[in-house]
N, C-alpha and C positions, 0 to 999 in steps of 0.2 A: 852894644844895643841888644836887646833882648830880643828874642826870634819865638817867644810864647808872648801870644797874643789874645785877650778877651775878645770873644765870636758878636760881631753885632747880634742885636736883641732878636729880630726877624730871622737869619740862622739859627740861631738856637730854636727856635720856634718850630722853626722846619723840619730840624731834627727830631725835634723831641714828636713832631707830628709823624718820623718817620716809623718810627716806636709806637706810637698811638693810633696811627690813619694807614690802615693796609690798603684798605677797599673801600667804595660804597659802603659795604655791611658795616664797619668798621664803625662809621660816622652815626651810624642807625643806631648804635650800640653803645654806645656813650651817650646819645640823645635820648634813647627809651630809659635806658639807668637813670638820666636825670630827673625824667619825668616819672620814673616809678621812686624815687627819692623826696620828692616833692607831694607826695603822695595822691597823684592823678588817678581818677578814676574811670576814663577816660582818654586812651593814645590814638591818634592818626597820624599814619606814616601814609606820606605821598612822595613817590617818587616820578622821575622820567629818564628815558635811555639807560637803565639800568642803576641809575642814581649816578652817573656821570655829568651829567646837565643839569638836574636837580634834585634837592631830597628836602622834604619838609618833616618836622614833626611837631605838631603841636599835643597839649595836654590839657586839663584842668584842673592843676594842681595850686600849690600856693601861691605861684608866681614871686614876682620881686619886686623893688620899689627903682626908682633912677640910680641912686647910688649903687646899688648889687648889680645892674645892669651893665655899670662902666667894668665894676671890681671881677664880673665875672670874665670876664678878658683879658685880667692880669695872669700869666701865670703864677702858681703855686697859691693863687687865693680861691679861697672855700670856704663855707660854712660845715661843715662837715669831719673837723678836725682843728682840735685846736694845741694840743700837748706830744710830746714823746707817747707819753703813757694809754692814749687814744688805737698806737697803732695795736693793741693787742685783745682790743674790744670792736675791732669795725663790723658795725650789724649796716652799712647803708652801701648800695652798690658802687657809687664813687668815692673818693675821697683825698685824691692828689691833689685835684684844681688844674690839670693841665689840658682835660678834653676840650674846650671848647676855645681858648687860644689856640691850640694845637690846631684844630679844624680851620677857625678865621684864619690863619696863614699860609693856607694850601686853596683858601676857595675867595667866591664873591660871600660874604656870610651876612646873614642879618639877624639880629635877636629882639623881640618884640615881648613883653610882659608887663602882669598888670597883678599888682594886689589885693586890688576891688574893681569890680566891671564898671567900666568906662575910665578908670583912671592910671593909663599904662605908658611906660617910653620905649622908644625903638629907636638903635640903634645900628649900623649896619658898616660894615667895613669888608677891603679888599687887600688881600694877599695880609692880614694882620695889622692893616693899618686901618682908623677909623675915619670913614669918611662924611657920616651922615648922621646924628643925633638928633630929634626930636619926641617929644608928647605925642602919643597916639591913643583913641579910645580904642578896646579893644574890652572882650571880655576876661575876667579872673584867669591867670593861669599863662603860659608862656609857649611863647612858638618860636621855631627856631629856622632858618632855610640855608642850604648849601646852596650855592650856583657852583657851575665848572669846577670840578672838582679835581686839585692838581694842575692848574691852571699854568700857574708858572713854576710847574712842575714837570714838564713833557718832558722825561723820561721815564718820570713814575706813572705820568698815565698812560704812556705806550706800554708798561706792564698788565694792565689791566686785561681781564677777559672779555668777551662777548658782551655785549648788551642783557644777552638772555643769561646770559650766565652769571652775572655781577647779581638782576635782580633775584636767580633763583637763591642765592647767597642770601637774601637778603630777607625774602621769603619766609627761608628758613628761619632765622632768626628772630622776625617776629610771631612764628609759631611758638618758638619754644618761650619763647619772653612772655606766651598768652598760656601757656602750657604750667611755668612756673609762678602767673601770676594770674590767677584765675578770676579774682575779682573785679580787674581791669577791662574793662569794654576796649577790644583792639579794632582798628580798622586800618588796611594798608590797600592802599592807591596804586597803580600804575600808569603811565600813561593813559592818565581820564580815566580809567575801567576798576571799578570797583571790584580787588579779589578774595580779599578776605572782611566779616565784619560780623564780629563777634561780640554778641552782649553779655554781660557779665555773669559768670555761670555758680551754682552754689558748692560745689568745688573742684579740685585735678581730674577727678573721676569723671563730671560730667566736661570739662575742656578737652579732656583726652578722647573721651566720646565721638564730639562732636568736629575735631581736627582731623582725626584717623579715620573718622566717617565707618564708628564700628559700629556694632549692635552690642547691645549690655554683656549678654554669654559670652562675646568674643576678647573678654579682657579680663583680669584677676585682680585685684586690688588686697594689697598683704601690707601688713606695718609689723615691723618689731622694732621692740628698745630693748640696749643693753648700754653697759659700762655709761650711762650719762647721758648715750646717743639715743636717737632717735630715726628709723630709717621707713619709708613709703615708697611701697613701688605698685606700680600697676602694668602691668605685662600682656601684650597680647599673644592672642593661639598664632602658634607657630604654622597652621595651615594657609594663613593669610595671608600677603603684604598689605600692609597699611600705608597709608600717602604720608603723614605726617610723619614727622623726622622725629629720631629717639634725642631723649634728652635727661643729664643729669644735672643735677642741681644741688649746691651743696648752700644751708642757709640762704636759700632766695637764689644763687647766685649761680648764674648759669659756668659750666667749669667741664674742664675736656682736663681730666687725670688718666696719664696714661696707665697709671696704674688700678684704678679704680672700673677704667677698660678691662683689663687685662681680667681681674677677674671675671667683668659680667661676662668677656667674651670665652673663659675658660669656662665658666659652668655649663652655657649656653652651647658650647660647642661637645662637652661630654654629656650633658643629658639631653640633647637632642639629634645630634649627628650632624656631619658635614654640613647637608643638605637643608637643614632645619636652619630658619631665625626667627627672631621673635623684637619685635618695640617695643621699647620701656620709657618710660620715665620712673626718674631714680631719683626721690630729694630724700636728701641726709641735715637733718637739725641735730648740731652738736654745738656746746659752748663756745663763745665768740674766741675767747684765750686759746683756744682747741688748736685754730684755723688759723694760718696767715695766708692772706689773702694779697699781701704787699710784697710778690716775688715774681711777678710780671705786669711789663708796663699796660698791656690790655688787659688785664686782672681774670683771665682764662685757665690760669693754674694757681694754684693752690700748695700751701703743704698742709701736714696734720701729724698734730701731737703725737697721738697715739695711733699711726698706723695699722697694726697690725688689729687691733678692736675692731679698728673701722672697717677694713677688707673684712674680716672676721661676718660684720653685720651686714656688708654688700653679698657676702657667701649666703649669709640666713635668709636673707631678703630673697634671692634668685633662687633659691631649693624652694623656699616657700611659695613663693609664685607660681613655681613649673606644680608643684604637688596640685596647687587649685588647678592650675590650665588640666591637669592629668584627669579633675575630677575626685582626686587622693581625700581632698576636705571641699567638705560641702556637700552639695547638689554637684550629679556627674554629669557639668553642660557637657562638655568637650568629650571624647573619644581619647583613650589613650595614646599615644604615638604610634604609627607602624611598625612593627617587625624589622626586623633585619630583612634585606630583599631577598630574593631567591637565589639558590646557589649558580655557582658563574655556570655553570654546564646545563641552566636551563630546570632544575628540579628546585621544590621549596625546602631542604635540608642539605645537610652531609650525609656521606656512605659510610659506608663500613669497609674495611680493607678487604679485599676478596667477591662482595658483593656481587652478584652477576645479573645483567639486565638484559629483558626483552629485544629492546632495541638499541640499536646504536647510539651513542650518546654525544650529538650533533650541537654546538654550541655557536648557534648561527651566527659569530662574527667572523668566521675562518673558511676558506677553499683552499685544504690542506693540498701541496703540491708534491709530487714526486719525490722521495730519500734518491741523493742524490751519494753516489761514491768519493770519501771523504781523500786528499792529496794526503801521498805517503808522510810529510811532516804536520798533519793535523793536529795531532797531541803534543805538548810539550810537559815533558816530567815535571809533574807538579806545582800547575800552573793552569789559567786559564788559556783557551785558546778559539780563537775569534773563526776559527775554519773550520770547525768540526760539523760534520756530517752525520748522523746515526744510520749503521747500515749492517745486516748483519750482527747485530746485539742480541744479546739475553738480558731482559729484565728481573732481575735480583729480588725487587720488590721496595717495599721503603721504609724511612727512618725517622723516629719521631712525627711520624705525618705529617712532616715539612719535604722531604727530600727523597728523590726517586732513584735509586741503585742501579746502573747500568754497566753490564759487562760487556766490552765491544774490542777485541784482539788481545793488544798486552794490558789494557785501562779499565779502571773500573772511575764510572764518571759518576761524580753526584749530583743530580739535579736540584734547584731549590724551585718547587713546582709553584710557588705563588711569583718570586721573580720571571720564572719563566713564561708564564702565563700573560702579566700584566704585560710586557715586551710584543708579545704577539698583540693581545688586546692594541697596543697604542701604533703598530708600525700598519695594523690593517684601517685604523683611523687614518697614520697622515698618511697612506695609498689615499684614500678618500680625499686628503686635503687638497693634497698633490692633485690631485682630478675634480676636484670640486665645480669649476667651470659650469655652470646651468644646473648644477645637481640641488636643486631643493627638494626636499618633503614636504610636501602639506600634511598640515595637522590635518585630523578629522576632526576638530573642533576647534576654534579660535579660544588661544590661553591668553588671559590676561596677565599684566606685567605692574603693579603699582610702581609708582619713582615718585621718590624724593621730587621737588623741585629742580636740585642743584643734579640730579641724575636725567631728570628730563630734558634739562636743560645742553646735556651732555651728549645723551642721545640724538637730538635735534643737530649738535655739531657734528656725530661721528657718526650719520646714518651710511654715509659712505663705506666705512668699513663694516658695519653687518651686512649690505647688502656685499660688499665683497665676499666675506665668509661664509655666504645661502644663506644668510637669514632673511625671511620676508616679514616686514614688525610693520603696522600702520599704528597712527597716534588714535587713541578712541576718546581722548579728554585731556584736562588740563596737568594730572596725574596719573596718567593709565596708558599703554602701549598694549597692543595687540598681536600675537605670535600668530603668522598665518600660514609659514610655514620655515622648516629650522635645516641645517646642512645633514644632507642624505650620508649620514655615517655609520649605520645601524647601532645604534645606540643611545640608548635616551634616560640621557640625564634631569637632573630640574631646570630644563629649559631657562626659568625664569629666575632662578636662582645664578644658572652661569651666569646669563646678560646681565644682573648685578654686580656678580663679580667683576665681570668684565669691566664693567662701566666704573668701578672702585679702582682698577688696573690703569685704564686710560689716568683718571683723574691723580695716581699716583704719578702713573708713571712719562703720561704725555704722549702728543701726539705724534713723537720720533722713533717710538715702538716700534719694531718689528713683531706685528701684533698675527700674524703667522703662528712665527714662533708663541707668541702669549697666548693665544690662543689652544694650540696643542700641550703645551703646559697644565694650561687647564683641565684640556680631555686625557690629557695624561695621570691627576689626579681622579679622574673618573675612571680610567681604565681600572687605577688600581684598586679600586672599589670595586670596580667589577670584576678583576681578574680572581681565581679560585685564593684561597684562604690557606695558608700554612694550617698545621696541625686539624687539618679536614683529611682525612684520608681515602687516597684515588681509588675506583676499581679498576682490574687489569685493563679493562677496554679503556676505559679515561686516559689510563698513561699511554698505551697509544697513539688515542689521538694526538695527545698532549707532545709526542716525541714526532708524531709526522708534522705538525705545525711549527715547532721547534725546525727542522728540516726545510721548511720552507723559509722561514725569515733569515731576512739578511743581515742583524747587526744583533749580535747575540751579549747584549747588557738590556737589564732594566731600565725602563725611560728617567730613572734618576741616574743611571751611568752607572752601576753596579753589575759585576759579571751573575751569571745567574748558573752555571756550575763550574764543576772544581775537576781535576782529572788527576788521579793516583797511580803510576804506572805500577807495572808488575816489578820490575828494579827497584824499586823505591820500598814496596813491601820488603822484600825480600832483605832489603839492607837493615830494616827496623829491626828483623828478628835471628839477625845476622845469618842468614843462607847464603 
C-alpha cells in the first residue's frame, strides 16, 4: 500500500494560504493588487479589530461577470497569465490565481462584482467551501469581505499581534499602495472612523506631500536613467521625521530588496551620519524581462537581471537627492548638514600636541577618583592586564595620535586614548542606569517624535519600558509622541532618533529582551561618538585627566570588549635587542 498520499483540496488551500496569508495586511495586499489590476480608480479598505474580524475592499474597476466570479475561486485560475512565456513579461501586480482561494479557506469570505451597474453576482463561502450564490444589483466594479480571519485556523491566529498592531501593519500598507499609485483615490476605514482619504493626486510628488504631511522645501524630487532604467526618487530633509512610511517600488510594485536596502541605507548612513535619516520613496521602471518578480509567494521580492546597473542607479538617485536636500543644485532651501559636534573634552576642534591651556579641561561626564596603588602582580609581560593602577608614572607623550606612552616602574604602557576614553564615557552611563530609579530630565522644551503607524503602535504596547528607563513620552496625535523628559545620563544624544532605534530593536527583537542591556548598547554606540577621536592629539593636562579617569573605572575593555592598553616590560625589551 502506498503511504504517499494526495492532500484533500481544502489543505492544500490552507497551505498554500500559509504562503500567501501572514497577516490582516497580507489579505489588504492581495485585495488592493486586485483592484489596482482591474484598473480602479477608486480603493476603500475598511477594516475592524485590526482586520481580524473583518476587512473589506471594494473598488471601481472592471469588475466580472457570473462565470469569473465562480472561476476566481479556483486555484491557479486567472486572467492575468496565460503561457510559460508570459512569466518573463509580468507588468500586473498579480498573477498566480492563488490569492483569493487562498484567503476563502482561512476566513468567512464573500465576493460580490458587477460588470455594468445594477447587473452583478455574489457569491460567498466559508473556510473554502461555497455556501451562498446569487444575483445582486450593485454598482460596476467588485468588493470583496473577509470575516474571522484564520477562523479554523486558531493556532495561526493565536500568532497574530495586537489589534493596534495588525492595523498599523496595515495602515502602512495602504500608504505606500497610494504613495505608488497616485492616481488612485484611497480611502481606509477602521473601526467606523474615517483615517485616511485621499483624492487622487496629479503625481508621487504631490502623494508624498500630502502623506508625510511635509511642505514643498522639505523634500527633493531627482530622476535619472541609465543602462534602459529608469529611477525617481523623492527624499526628505534629514532634520525631520515624517509619519509616512518610506517606500520602494520597483515597476508599480511595492518590494523590500534587501539589497536595494542596503545601498540606500549605506549612502544615507555615510553622507549623513549615525544620527541623520531621511524618507524616501524609491520607483525603479526597468524592462519587464529585467525583473522576476515570480521568486516569492507574496511577490515582496524580486530578482534583477542586471544588478549591479541597478544598485549603480539606486547610488545616483541617493547622491542626487542628498546634493538637492544640501541646497548642491538649485535653490539653497535646506541648510547644509551640521558639522561634526564638538570635541569630546568640551572644545569645538582638536589640539595640537603640547598645546597648553588656561583652564583646566573638565569633560563633564566624569568625578575623576583617587589613583589608587597598583597590587605587586598588576602587570603581566606582555599582555593586557585588567588590574592596573597608574601611580607614580611619567608620561613619555604619544604615538600616532592614537595612543599615550606611559612609563610606570619596569613597563612602559600604551594607551589607546579613544578606547580608553569611550569605556569611561559608557561605565559613567550604566552608573546612571544602574541608579536610574526617579532620575528623569526634563527637557526645556517638548521634542517631538513622528512614528510610523506600525511604531506607534508599538509604543502604545511598550510604554512600560520607557517609562522604566526615565523616559517621560506623552502621545500628541495619531503619529506624533512627545519627549517630556529623557533618563538623567549627562548626555544627549538625538533623543528621538534612539526611541527609533529602540522601537526598530523591540520589533526585531521582542519583548523577551533584556532591554537594560539593549538599551546601554545603544548608549554605548553614543558614548563612542562621544568619546575623544584617535589621531586627535591630547595636550599634557588632557592625558592627565584622561589617566585619573582611567584610575577610577573598574572594567578596563572598551564597551565592545576590547582591552584598551597593552604593557611592554623592561625584560621583554631588553630581550629584542639581546641585553
Amino acid at each position: 500500500m502506498s503511504t504517499i498520499k494526495l492532500l484533500p483540496e481544502q489543505l492544500i488551500n490552507q497551505i498554500a494560504a500559509g504562503e500567501v496569508v501572514e497577516r490582516p495586511a497580507s489579505v489588504v495586499k492581495e485585495l488592493v493588487e486586485n483592484s489596482i489590476d482591474a484598473g480602479a480608480t477608486r480603493i476603500v479598505v475598511e477594516t475592524a479589530k485590526g482586520g481580524r474580524e473583518f476587512i473589506r475592499v471594494a473598488d471601481d474597476g472592471r469588475g466580472m461577470g457570473r462565470e469569473d466570479v465562480f472561476m476566481a475561486l479556483e486555484r491557479h485560475a486567472t486572467s492575468k497569465l496565460s503561457d510559460a512565456a508570459g512569466l518573463t513579461h509580468i507588468a500586473t501586480m498579480g498573477f498566480r490565481g492563488e490569492a483569493l482561494p487562498s484567503i476563502a479557506s482561512v476566513s468567512q469570505f464573500t465576493l460580490s462584482s458587477a460588470l455594468a451597474h445594477g447587473d452583478g453576482f455574489k457569491i460567498r463561502a466559508k473556510g473554502g467551501t461555497i455556501v451562498e450564490n446569487a444575483p445582486v444589483s450593485r454598482p460596476k466594479g467588485t468588493e470583496v469581505t473577509v470575516g474571522q480571519l484564520f477562523f479554523n485556523l486558531p493556532a495561526r491566529r493565536k500568532f497574530l499581534k495586537s489589534e493596534e498592531r495588525e492595523f498599523a501593519y496595515i495602515k502602512e500598507l495602504v500608504q505606500r499602495f497610494a504613495t505608488v499609485n497616485p492616481a488612485v483615490a484611497f480611502e481606509l476605514i477602521h473601526d467606523g472612523r474615517t483615517v485616511l482619504n485621499l483624492a487622487p493626486a496629479a503625481g508621487a510628488l504631490d502623494r508624498v506631500i500630502a502623506l508625510w504631511k511635509a511642505m514643498r522645501e522639505e523634500v527633493a524630487a531627482v530622476t535619472v536613467e541609465a543602462a534602459g532604467m529608469r529611477g525617481e526618487l523623492i527624499l526628505g530633509s534629514p532634520y525631520r521625521t515624517f509619519p509616512g512610511p518610506s517606500t520602494v517600488a520597483v515597476n508599480g510594485r511595492i518590494v523590500s530588496d534587501r539589497r536595494v536596502n542596503a545601498v540606500i541605507f549605506r549612502i544615507l548612513r555615510e553622507s549623513l551620519g549615525g544620527d541623520h535619516r531621511a524618507a524616501y520613496f524609491l520607483s525603479l521602471r526597468l524592462p519587464c524581462e529585467e525583473v522576476d518578480v515570480n521568486v516569492h509567494p507574496a511577490k515582496t521580492e524580486v530578482r534583477f537581471r542586471n544588478e549591479p546597473a541597478l544598485y549603480a542607479l539606486t547610488e545616483s538617485l541617493l547622491l542626487k537627492g542628498l546634493s538637492a536636500i544640501r541646497g548642491e543644485e538649485g535653490p539653497g532651501r535646506i541648510p547644509p548638514l551640521p558639522a561634526a559636534p564638538a570635541g569630546a573634552y568640551g572644545r569645538p576642534g582638536g589640539v595640537t600636541a603640547g598645546q597648553v591651556h588656561e583652564k583646566p579641561l573638565q569633560y563633564a561626564m566624569f568625578q575623576p577618583s583617587a589613583p589608587t596603588t597598583p597590587p605587586a602582580d598588576a602587570a603581566t609581560e606582555g599582555g593586557f592586564s585588567p588590574a592596573v593602577r597608574f601611580t607614580g608614572y611619567r608620561v613619555i607623550g604619544t604615538l600616532f595620535d592614537a595612543y599615550v606612552a606611559v612609563e610606570m616602574g619596569d613597563a612602559l604602557y600604551l594607551i589607546d586614548q579613544h578606547a580608553s576614553h569611550e569605556r569611561i564615557v559608557y561605565s559613567r552611563l550604566r552608573g546612571a542606569m544602574e541608579h536610574k530609579s526617579g532620575l528623569i530630565q526634563m527637557t526645556i522644551l517638548p521634542e517631538p517624535v513622528h512614528l510610523s503607524p506600525a511604531e506607534m503602535a508599538l509604543w502604545r504596547e511598550r510604554q512600560d519600558l520607557f517609562s522604566e528607563l526615565g523616559f517621560l513620552i506623552e502621545p500628541l496625535d495619531e503619529s506624533t509622541v512627545v519627549i517630556r523628559g529623557v533618563p538623567a545620563l549627562a548626555i544627549e544624544p538625538s533623543w528621538p532618533s534612539l526611541i527609533r532605534e529602540m522601537l526598530a530593536g523591540i520589533l526585531d527583537l521582542g519583548a523577551a529582551t533584556a532591554w537594560d542591556e539593549k538599551f546601554l548598547s545603544l548608549v554605548a554606540m553614543r558614548a563612542c561618538k562621544t568619546a575623544v577621536r584617535a589621531e586627535r592629539a591630547l595636550a599634557p593636562e588632557e592625558i592627565e585627566w584622561l589617566i585619573t579617569d582611567i584610575n577610577a573605572s573598574e572594567t578596563l575593555t572598551c564597551p565592545h570588549g576590547r582591552p584598551f592598553f597593552f604593557v611592554i616590560r623592561r625584560a621583554e625589551l631588553d630581550r629584542k635587542v639581546g641585553r
